[in-house]
C-alpha positions as CSV (number, residue, x, y, z in Angstrom):
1,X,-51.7,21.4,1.4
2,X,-49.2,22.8,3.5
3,X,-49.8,20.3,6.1
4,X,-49.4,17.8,3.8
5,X,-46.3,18.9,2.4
6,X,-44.4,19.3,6.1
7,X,-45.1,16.1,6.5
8,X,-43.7,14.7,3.1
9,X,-40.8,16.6,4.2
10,X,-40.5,14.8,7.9
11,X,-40.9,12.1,5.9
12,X,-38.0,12.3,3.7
13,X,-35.8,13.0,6.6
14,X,-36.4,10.2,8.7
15,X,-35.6,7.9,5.9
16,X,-32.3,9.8,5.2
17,X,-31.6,8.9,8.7
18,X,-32.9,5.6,8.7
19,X,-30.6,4.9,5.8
20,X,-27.5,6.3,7.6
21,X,-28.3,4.5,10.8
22,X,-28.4,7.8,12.5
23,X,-30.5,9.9,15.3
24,X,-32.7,12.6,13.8
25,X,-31.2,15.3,16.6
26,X,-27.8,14.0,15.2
27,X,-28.3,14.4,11.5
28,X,-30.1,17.4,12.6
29,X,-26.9,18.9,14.2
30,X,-24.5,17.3,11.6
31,X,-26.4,19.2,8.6
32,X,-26.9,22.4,10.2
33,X,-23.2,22.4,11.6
34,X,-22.1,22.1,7.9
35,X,-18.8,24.2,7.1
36,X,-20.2,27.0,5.0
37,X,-17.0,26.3,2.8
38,X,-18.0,22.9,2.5
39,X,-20.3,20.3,1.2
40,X,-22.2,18.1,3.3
41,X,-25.0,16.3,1.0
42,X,-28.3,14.9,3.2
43,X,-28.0,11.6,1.9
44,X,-24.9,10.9,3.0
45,X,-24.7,12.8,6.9
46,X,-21.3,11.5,8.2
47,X,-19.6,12.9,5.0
48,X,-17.6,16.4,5.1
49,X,-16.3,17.4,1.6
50,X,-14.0,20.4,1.5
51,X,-11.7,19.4,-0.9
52,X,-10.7,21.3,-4.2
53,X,-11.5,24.8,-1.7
54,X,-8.6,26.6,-1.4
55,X,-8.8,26.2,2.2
56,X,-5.5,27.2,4.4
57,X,-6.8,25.8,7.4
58,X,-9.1,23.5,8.6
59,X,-12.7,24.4,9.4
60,X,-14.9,23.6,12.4
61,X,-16.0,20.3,11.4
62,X,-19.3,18.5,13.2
63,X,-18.8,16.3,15.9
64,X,-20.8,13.4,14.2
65,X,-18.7,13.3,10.3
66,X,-17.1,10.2,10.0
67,X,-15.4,10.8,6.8
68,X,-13.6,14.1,6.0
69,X,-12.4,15.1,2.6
70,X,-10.0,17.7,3.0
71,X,-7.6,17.2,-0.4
72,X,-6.3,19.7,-2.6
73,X,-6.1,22.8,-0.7
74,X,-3.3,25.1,0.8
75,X,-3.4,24.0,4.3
76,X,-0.1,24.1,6.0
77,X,-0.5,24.0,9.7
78,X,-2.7,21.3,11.5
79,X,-3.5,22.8,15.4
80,X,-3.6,20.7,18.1
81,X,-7.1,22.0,18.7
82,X,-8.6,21.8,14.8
83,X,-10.2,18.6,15.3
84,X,-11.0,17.9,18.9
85,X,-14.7,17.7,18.6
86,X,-15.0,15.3,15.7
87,X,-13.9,12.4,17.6
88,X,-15.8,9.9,15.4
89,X,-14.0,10.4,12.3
90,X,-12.8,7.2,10.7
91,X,-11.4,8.6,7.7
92,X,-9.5,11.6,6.7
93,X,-8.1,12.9,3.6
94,X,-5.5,14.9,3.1
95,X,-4.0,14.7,0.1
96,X,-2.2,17.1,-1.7
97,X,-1.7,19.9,0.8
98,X,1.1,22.1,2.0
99,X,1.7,20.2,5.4
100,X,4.8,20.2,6.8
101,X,6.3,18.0,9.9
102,X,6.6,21.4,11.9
103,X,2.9,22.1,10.7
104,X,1.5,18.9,12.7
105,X,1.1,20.3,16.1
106,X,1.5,18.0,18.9
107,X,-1.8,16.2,19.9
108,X,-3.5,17.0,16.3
109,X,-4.5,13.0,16.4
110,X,-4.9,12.7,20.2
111,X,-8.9,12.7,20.3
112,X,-9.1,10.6,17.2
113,X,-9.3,7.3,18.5
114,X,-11.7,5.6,16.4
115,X,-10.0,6.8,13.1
116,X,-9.4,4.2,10.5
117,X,-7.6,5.7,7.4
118,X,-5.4,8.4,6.8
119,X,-4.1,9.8,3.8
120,X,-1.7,12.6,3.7
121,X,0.1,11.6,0.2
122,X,1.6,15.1,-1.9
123,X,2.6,17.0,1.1
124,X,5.9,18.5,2.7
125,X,6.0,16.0,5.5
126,X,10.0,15.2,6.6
127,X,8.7,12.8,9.0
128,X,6.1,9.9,9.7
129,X,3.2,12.1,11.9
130,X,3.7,10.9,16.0
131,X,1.8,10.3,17.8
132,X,-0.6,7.8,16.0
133,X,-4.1,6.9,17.0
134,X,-4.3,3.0,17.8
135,X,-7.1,2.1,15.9
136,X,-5.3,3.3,12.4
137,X,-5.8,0.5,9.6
138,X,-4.4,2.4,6.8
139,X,-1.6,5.1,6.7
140,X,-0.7,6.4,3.4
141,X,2.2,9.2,3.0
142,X,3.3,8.7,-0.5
143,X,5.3,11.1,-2.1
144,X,6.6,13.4,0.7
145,X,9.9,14.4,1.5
146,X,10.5,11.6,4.3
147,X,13.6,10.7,5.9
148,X,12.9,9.7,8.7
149,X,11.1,7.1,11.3
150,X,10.8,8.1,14.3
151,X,11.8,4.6,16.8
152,X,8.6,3.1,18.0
153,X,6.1,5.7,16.1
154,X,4.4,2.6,14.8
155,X,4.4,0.8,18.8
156,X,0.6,0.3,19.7
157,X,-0.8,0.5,16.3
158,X,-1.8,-3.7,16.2
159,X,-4.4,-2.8,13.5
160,X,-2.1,-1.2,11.1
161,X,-2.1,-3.6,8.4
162,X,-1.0,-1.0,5.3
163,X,1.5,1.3,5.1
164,X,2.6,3.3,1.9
165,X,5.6,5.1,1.7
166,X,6.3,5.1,-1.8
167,X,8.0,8.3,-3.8
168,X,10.2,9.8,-0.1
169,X,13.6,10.3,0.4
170,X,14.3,7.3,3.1
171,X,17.1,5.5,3.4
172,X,18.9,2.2,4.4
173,X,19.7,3.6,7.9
174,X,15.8,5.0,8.3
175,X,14.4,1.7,7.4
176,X,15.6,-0.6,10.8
177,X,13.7,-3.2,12.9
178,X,13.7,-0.4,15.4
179,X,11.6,1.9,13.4
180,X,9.7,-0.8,12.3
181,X,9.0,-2.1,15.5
182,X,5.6,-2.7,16.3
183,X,3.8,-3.7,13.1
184,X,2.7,-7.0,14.2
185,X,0.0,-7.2,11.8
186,X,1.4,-5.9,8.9
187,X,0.2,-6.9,5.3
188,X,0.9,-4.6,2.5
189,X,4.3,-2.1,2.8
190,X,5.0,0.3,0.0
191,X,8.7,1.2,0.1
192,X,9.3,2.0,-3.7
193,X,10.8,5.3,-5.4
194,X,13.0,5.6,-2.3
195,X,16.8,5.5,-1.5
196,X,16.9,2.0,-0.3
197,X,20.6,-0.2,-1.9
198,X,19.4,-2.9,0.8
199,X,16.7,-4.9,1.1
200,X,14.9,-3.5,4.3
201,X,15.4,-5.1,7.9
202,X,12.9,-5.6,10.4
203,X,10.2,-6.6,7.8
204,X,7.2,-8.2,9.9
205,X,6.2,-11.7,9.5
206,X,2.8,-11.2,8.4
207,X,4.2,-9.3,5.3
208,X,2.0,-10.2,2.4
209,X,2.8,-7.4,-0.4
210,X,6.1,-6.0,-0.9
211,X,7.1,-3.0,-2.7
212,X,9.9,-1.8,-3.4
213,X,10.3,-0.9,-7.2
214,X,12.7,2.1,-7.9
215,X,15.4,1.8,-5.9
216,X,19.1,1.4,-5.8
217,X,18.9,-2.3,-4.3
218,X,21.8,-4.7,-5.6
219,X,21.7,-7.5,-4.2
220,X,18.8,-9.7,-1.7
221,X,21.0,-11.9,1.1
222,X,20.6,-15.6,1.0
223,X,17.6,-16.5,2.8
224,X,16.1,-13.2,3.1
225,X,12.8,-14.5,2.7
226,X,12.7,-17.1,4.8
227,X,11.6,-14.4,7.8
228,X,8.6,-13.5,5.2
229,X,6.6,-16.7,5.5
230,X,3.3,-14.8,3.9
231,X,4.9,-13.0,1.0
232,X,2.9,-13.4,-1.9
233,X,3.7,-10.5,-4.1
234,X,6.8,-9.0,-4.5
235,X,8.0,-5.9,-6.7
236,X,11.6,-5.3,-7.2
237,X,11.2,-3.3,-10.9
238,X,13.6,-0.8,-11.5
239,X,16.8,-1.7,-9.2
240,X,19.7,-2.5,-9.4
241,X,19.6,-5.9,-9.2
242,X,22.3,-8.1,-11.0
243,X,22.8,-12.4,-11.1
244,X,25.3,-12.1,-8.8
245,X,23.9,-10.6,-6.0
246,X,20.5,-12.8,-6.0
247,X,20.9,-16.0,-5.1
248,X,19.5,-18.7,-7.2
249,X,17.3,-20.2,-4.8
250,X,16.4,-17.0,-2.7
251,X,12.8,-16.5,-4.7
252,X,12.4,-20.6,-4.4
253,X,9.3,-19.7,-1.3
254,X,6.9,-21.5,-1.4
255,X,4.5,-18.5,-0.5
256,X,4.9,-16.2,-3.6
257,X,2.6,-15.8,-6.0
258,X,3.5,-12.7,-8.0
259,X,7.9,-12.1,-8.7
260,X,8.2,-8.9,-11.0
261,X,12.0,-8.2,-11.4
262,X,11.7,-6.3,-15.0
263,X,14.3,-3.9,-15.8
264,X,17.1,-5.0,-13.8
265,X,20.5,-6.5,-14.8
266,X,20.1,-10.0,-14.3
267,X,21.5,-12.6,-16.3
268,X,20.1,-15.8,-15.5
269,X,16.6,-16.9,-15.1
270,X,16.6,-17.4,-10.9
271,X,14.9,-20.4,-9.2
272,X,11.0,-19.8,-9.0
273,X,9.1,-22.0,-6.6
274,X,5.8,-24.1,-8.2
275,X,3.0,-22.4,-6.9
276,X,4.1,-19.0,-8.8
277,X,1.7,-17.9,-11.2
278,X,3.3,-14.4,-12.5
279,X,6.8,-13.7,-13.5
280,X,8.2,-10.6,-14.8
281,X,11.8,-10.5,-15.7
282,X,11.5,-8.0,-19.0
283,X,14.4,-5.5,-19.6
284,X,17.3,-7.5,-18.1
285,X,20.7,-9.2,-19.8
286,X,19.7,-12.3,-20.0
287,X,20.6,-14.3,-23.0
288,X,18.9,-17.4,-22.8
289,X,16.7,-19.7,-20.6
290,X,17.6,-23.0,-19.5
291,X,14.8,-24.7,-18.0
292,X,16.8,-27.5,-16.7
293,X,18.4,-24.5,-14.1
294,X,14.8,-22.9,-12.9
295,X,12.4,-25.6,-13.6
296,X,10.5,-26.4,-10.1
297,X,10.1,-30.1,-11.4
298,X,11.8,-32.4,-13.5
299,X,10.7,-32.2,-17.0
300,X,9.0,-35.2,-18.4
301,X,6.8,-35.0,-21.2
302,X,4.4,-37.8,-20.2
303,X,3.1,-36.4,-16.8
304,X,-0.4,-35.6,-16.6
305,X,-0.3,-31.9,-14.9
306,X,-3.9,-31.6,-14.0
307,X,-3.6,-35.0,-11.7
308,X,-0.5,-33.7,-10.3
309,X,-1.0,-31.0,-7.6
310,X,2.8,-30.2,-7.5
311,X,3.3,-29.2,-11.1
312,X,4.4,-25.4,-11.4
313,X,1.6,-23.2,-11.7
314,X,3.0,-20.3,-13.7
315,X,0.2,-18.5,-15.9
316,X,1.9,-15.8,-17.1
317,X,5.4,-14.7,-18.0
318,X,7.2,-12.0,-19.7
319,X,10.9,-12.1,-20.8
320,X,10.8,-9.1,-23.4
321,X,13.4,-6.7,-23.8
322,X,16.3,-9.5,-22.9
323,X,19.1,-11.1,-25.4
324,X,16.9,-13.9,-25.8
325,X,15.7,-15.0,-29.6
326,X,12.6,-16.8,-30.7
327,X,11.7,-19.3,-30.5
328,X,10.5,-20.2,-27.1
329,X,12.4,-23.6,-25.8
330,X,10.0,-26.5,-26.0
331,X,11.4,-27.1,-22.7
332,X,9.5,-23.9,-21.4
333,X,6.1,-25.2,-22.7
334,X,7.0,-28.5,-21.2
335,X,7.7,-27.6,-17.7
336,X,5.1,-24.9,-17.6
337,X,1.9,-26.3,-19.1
338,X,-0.6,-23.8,-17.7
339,X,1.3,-20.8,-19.3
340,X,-1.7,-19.0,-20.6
341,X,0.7,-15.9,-22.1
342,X,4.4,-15.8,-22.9
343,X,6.2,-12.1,-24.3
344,X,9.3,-13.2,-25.2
């Protein structure tokens, strides 16, 4: 029976490694080189989770975890040294620590070069961590105290493609093509809850998603855009923003998909391109909408808009919390047949 038993075990283990794609001597190592602070469950090997530990410093993690969960503790410091043997980690978690920029010792990242994502959002970090492994995907440093961008941190990193900043302290001069050089492939930026009264410079042209909700921005230059070719959703709630500092053609791209501008000061409804499907401009001044001004297309009642691949494409619209008093213009309903929800 005991035989019998050994074996079911052996068993059980070489299909948890099977499953995970891993040598037995590796799991073998990886479970018995478990942190005892931490929590590494059989069926998942590569996984390290010492979050929620009260842990002030980082323990000796196994070379084979590819994913470490290290969020809500106390740590402060990150050595050089603390992670030099796990260089197959492709995803760390860091969330809501103490670190500070002084606390990220030089070379903390340097034998980390197949890591994918890293999250240090709700720390004390001043600046964006250099240097940074090439292979990074996603970098996400929301709500820190950053001010700063250290020129050509970002240089190398080709497979960077989101970057969240939302919630620091970083300002118009912080926010240059030179600190921004080197994100050629670029798709998703978070800039919101900043310090920001200008649109940012030095935005790359492979932009997709732009955020930048919460700020102090008053006006967008003419043409702003046109360097964004691939921006498809765009946030710019809570600024600033007034008529006379947008111009009426600047959102006219062909590209965007989703324009939120709710709880601005604009007064006029600005030019919107066909293919837009969302459009928030709740909580502003305006006082009424003229279609004639903002429709993408001439309005004529007789068109047939499912033959017609040009007619606008707007599906959804909100213009609550303006001047503006039922009812809605028939001219609205006219020029936007496939609105499937108004809030005026």
């Amino acid at each position: 029976m005991a035989l019998l038993l050994n074996l079911l075990c052996v068993l059980c283990l070489v299909g948890l490694v099977s499953s995970q794609d891993m040598p037995y001597e590796e799991y073998m190592a990886q479970i018995q080189g478990c942190p005892r602070e931490c929590h590494c469950p059989p069926n998942f090997p590569r996984a390290v989770y010492c979050d929620n530990k009260g842990l002030k410093r980082i323990p000796n993690i196994p070379p084979h975890t590819w994913y470490l969960y290290l969020q809500n503790n106390l740590i402060e410091v990150l050595p050089a040294d603390a992670l030099q043997n796990a260089t197959q980690l492709r995803w760390i978690n860091l969330n809501r620590n103490k670190i500070t920029s002084e606390g990220v010792e030089q070379g903390f990242m340097n034998a980390l070069t197949q890591l994918v994502h890293l999250y240090m959002d709700d720390n004390l970090l001043s600046s964006v961590p250099s240097p940074l492994p090439a292979s990074l995907e996603h970098l996400r440093l929301s709500r820190n105290r950053i001010s700063k961008i250290p020129a050509r941190v970002f240089v190398g990193l080709d497979n960077l493609n989101l970057l969240d900043l939302q919630g620091n302290k970083l300002m118009d001069d912080a926010v240059t093509e030179v600190s921004l050089k080197g994100l050629n492939n670029l798709v998703q930026i978070n800039l919101a809850k900043n310090q920001l009264t200008n649109m940012p410079l030095g935005l790359p042209p492979t932009t997709a998603q732009l955020f930048l909700d919460g700020n102090n921005i008053e006006k967008i230059p003419a043409g702003y855009f046109k360097g964004l070719p691939r921006v498809a959703f765009l946030r710019l709630n809570h600024n600033k923003l007034g008529s006379s500092g947008v111009p009426k053609d600047v959102f006219n791209v062909s590209s965007i998909l989703d324009l939120q501008l709710s709880h601005n000061q604009l007064t006029e409804v600005p030019i919107i391109p066909a293919g837009l499907e969302h459009l928030y401009l709740d909580h502003n001044k305006i006082k009424s909408v003229s279609v004639t001004n903002y429709c993408p297309v001439p309005v004529d009642a007789s068109v047939d808009d499912s033959l017609n691949e040009n007619a606008p494409r707007l599906r959804y619209l909100r213009l609550d919390g303006n001047e503006i008093k039922p009812p809605i213009p028939r001219d609205v309903i006219l020029c936007f047949r496939l609105l499937r929800s108004i809030v005026i």
